[in-house]
C-alpha positions in Angstrom: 109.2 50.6 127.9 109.3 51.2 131.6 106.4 51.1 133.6 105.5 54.8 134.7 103.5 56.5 137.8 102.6 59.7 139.7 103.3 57.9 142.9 106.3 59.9 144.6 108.6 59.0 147.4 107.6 58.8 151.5 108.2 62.6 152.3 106.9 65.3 155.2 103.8 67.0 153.3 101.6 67.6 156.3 101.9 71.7 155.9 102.7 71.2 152.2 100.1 73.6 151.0 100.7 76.5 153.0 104.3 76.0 152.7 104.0 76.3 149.1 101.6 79.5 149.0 104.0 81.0 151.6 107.3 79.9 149.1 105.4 81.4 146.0 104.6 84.5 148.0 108.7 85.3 148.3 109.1 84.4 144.6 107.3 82.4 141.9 109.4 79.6 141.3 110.6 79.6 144.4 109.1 75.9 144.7 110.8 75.0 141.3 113.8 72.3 141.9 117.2 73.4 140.2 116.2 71.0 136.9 112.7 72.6 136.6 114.4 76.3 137.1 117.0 75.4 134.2 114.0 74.6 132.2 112.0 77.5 133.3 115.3 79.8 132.6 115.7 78.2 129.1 112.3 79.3 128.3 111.4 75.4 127.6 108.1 74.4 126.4 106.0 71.1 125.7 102.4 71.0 123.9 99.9 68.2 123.3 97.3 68.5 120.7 94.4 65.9 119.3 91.5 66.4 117.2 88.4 65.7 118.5 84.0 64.8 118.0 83.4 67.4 120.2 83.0 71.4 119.3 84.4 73.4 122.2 83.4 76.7 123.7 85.2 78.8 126.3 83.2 77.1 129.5 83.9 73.7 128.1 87.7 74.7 127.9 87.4 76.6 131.5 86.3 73.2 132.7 89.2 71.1 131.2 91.6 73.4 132.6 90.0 72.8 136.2 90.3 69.4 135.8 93.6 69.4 134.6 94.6 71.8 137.5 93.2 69.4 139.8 94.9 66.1 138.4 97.9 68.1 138.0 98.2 71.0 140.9 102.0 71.8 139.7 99.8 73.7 136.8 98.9 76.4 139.6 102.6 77.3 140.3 105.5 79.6 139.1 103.6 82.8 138.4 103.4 86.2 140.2 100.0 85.8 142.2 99.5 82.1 142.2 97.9 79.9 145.2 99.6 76.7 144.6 97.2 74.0 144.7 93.7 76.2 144.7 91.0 76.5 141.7 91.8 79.1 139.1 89.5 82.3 138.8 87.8 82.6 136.4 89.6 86.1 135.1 92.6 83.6 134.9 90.9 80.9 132.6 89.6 83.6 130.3 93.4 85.4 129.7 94.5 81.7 129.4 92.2 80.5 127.2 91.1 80.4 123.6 88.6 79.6 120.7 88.9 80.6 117.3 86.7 79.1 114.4 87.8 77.8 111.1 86.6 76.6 107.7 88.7 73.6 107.8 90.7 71.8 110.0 93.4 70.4 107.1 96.9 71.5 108.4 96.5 71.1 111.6 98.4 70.7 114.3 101.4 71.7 112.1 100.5 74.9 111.5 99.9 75.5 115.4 103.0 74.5 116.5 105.8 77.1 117.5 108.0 78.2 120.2 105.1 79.1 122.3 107.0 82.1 123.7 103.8 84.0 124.6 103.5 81.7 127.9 106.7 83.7 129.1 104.9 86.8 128.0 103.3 87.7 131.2 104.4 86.9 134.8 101.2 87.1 136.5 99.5 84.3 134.3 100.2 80.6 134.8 102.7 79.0 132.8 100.4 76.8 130.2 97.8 77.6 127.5 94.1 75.7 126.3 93.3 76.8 122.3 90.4 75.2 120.6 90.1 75.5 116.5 86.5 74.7 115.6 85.0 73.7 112.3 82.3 75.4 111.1 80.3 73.2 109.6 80.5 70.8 112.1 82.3 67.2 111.9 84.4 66.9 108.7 84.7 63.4 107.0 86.8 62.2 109.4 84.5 63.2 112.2 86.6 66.0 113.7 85.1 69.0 114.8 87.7 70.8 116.4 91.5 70.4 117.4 93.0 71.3 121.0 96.1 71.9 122.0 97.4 72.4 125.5 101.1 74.3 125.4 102.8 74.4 128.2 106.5 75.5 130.0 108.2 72.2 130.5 109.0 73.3 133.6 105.4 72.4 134.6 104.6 69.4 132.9 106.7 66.4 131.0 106.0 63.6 129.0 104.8 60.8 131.6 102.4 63.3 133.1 101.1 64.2 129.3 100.3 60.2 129.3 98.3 60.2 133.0 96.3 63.2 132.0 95.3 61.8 128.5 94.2 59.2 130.8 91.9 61.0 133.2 94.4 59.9 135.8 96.6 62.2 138.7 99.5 63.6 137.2 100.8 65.4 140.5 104.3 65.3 141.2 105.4 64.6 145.2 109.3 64.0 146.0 110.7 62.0 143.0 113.7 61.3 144.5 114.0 58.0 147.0 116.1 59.4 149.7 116.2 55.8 150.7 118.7 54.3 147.7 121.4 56.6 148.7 124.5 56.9 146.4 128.1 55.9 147.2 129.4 59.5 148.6 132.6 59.1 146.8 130.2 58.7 143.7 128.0 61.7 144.3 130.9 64.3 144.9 132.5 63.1 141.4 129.3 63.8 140.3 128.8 66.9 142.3 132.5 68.2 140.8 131.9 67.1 137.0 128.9 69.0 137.2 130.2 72.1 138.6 133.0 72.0 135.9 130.6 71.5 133.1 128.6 74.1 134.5 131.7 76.6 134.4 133.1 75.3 130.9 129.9 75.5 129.4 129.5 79.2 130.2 133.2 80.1 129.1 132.5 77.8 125.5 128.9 79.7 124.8 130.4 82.8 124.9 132.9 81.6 121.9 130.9 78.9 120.5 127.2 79.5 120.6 125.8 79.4 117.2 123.8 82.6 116.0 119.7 81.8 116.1 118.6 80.3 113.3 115.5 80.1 111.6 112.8 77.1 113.0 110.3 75.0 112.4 108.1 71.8 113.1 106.8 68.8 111.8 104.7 66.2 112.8 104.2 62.5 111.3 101.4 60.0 111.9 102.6 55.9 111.5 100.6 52.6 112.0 102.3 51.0 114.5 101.6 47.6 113.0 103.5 48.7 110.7 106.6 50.1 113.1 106.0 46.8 114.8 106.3 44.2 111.9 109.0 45.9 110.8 111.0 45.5 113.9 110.7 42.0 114.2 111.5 41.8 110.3 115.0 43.3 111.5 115.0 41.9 114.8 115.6 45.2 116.7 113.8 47.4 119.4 111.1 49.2 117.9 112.8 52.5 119.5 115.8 51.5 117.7 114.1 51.4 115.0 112.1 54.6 115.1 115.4 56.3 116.4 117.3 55.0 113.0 114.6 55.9 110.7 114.7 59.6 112.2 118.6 60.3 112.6 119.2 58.3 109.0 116.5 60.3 107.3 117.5 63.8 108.8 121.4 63.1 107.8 120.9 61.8 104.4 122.5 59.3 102.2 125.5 59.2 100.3 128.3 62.0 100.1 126.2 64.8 101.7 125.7 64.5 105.0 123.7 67.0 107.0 124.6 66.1 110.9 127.3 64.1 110.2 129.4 62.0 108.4 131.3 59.7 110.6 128.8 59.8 114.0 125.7 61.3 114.9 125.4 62.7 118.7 121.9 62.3 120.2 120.8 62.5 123.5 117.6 60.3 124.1 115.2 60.1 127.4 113.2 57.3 129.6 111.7 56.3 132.3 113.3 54.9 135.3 111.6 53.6 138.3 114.8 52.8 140.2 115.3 56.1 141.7 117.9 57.0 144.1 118.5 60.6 146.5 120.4 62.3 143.9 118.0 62.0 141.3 115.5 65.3 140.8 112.8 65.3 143.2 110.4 66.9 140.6 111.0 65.0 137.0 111.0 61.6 136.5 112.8 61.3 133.1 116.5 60.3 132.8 118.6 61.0 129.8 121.1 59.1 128.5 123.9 59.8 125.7 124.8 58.0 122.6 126.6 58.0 119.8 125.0 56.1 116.3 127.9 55.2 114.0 127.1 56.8 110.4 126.4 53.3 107.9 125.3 53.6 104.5 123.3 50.3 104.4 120.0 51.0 106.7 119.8 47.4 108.0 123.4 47.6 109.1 122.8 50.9 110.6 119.4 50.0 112.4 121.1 47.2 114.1 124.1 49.1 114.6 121.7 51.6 116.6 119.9 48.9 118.5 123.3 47.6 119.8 124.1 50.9 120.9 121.2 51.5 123.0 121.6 47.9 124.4 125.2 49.1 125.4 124.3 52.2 127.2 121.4 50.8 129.2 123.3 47.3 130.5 125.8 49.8 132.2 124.6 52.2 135.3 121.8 54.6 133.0 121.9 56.7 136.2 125.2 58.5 135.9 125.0 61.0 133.1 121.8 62.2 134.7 123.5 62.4 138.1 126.0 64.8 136.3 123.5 66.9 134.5 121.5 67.4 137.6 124.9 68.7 139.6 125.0 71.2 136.5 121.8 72.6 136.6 122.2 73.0 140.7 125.5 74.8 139.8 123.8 77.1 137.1 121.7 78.4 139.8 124.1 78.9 142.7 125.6 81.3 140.1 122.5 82.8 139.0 121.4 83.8 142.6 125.6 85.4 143.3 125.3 87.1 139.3 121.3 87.0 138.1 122.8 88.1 134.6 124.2 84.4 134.4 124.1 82.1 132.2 123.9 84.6 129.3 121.1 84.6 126.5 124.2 82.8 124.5 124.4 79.6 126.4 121.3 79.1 126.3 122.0 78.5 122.1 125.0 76.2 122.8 123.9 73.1 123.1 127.5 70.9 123.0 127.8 69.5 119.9 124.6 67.3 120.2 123.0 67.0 116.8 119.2 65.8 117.9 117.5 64.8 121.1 114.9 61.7 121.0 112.3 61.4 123.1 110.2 58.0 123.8 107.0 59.5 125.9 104.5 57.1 127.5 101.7 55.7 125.8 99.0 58.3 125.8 95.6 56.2 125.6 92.5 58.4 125.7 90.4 57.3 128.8 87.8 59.7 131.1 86.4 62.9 131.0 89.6 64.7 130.0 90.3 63.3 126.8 86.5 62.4 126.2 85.8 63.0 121.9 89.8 63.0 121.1 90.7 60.9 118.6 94.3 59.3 117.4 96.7 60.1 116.3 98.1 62.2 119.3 100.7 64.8 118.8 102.8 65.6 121.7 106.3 67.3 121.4 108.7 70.2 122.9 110.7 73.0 122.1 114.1 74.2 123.5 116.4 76.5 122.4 118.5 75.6 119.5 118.2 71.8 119.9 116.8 69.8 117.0 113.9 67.2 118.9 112.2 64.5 117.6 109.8 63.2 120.1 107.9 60.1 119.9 104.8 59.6 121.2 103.0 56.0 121.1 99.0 55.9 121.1 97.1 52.6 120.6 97.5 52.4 116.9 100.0 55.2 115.9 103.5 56.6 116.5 103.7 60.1 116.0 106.9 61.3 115.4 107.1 65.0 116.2 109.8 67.2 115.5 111.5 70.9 116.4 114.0 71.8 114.4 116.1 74.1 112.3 114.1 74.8 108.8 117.1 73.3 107.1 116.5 69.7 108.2 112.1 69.8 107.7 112.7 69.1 104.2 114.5 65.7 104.9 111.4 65.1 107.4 109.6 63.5 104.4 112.4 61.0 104.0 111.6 59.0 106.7 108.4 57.6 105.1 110.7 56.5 102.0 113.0 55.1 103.8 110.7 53.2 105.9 108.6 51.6 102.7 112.2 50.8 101.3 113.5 48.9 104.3 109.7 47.2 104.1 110.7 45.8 100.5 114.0 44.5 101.1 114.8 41.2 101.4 116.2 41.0 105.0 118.3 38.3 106.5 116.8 37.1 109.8 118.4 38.0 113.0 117.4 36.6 116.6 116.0 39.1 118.6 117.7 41.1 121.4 116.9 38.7 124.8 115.5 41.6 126.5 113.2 44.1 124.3 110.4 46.3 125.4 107.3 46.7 123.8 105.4 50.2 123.3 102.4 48.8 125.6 
């Protein structure tokens, strides 16, 4: 994986503070760049949640909020009344806020997770959540006496900065972009245009095409990652190839039914990328990247098949499709501002033809006072509007594989673990592996 940091480009950010209370005055995501505002728009939301030794209360929650505010000041921005940058009141971390009590904590964080739609709920509160569950008896036999979970618009917060807070570490976003690594101009005006058209088309084929809403839910999974690990060598393959086959194979099924696809799966999958340029978003560091898995009936064949494909995409410029997307969202809101009732609540459910999104987040290692007590595994994940999600997230010795999805496919969810023992079994022939393969660190 690539290395990751909350460094941010050389920029002017002598006034920065005032500028920012006086830009929130005007409007509260007035600060937001166009990526963050698409996300914001889409009602987008991320959570992390752990179980931990330690029994919260409401002042020990208050006080992880205030640290997280102050590792992360993007936390205080986007709603009506905030003072970017400044220390909540305390009327603020009370509405925000919560601890409940509970007999048991079997069934957790599954039965937590959801849309998380109450963040959007009211404009004058800031755009994340802090819930505690607490055990009444104390520690179960596991040692966990309570689970946490921070929800949050993604807008605010993505995967890499979910890693530096799990690590006690500054998670604050400055200018992302490197205005010095400037793009061909003949490059960033094709990009500039095949954004604007997608923008356009997009909004004319959501009005046909969007599908109705349909019914949702989530799923999370806990794996060894010795045992992701051996298994990837066993195959010779990336161990995100590998966790990306096991996933898009066990959701579409074997044999004649097919439940994405038959002849190709479409996925859009995310990293990190430290060679930035001045078109990139000056807010998120994530890029995203397109492929396309060929549908193979023999998981070997397919796994490898996989891995080749991601080797493909990422030996060729990984900097383009991002480019494009960017020019779209900067185009959505040019239209927004002219007609606020665009994009309609329909595009919003189209989402092109994509059949899941994988994510690959940092390693999230508990280090420091804000992850003090939490124990592995660690469940982080997102939500967005009629896109099926899987999201990975590494810790030091499990994967957890999280997902968002339409109900239908949660059944096939299970899957994954048989196919994974299966693949253990077999008998595989050895293959070198790829000269170049990163390592969950």
């Amino acid at each position: 994986m690539k290395s990751f940091s909350s460094s941010s480009f050389a920029g002017q950010h002598a006034d920065a503070l005032a500028l920012a209370q006086a830009a929130t005055r005007r409007h509260p995501q007035a600060l937001f760049t166009d990526f963050q505002w698409f996300l914001y728009e889409g009602r987008d939301t991320v959570f992390f949640t752990a179980f931990s030794t330690m029994a919260y209360d409401k002042e020990g929650l208050g006080n992880m909020v205030a640290e997280m505010v102050a590792l992360a000041p993007q936390l205080s921005h986007g709603f009506v009344g905030a003072q970017p940058g400044q220390p909540f009141p305390k009327h603020l971390l009370d509405a925000i806020t919560s601890v409940e009590i509970v007999d048991e904590l079997d069934g957790y964080p599954d039965q937590w997770l959801s849309k998380s739609s109450d963040i959007f709920s009211r404009d004058d509160l800031p755009l994340f959540r802090v819930m505690t569950a607490v055990r009444r008896g104390g520690p179960d036999a596991h040692g966990r006496a309570s689970v946490i979970q921070v929800r949050s618009s993604h807008a605010l917060l993505e995967g890499s900065d979910s890693a530096l807070l799990t690590r006690s570490q500054l998670a604050g976003h400055g200018v992302m972009s490197d205005k010095a690594n400037k793009l061909p101009f003949l490059s960033r005006l094709g990009s500039a245009l095949r954004g604007g058209a997608l923008a356009l088309v997009y909004m004319g084929i959501a009005t046909v095409m969007a599908p109705p809403e349909q019914p949702w839910g989530f799923r999370t999974l806990a794996l060894q990652r010795h045992r992701l690990r051996r298994l990837a060598n066993k195959l010779g393959v990336r161990q995100r190839s590998l966790m990306f086959a096991l996933v898009t194979r066990a959701l579409n099924g074997e044999g004649a039914e097919k439940h994405m696809s038959k002849k190709v799966i479409g996925a859009a999958y995310t990293m990190l990328d430290t060679k930035r340029n001045n078109a990139d978003d000056d807010f998120f560091r994530v890029r995203a990247l397109e492929a396309k898995f060929t549908v193979m009936e023999d998981f070997v064949d397919y796994v490898r098949a996989v891995d080749d494909t991601v080797a493909n995409i990422e030996q060729k410029d990984i900097t383009r499709f991002q480019v494009v997307i960017n020019s779209m969202f900067k185009a959505l809101r040019a239209v927004n501002r002219v007609a606020p009732f665009l994009p309609g609540k329909r595009f919003w459910r189209f989402n092109g033809g994509m059949h899941i999104v994988l994510t690959l987040v940092p390693p999230h290692r508990t280090y420091g006072p804000m992850t003090h007590g939490m124990i592995e595994p660690l469940y982080c994940g997102a939500w967005h509007t009629e896109v099926n999600i899987c999201t990975f997230c590494p810790g030091r010795d499990y994967v957890t594989f999280n997902f968002s999805m339409e109900q239908r496919h949660l059944a096939n969810v299970d899957k994954v673990l048989g196919l994974l023992e299966d693949v253990e079994r077999r008998d595989v022939s050895p293959r070198h592996m790829p000269p170049a393969v990163e390592r969950l660190h």
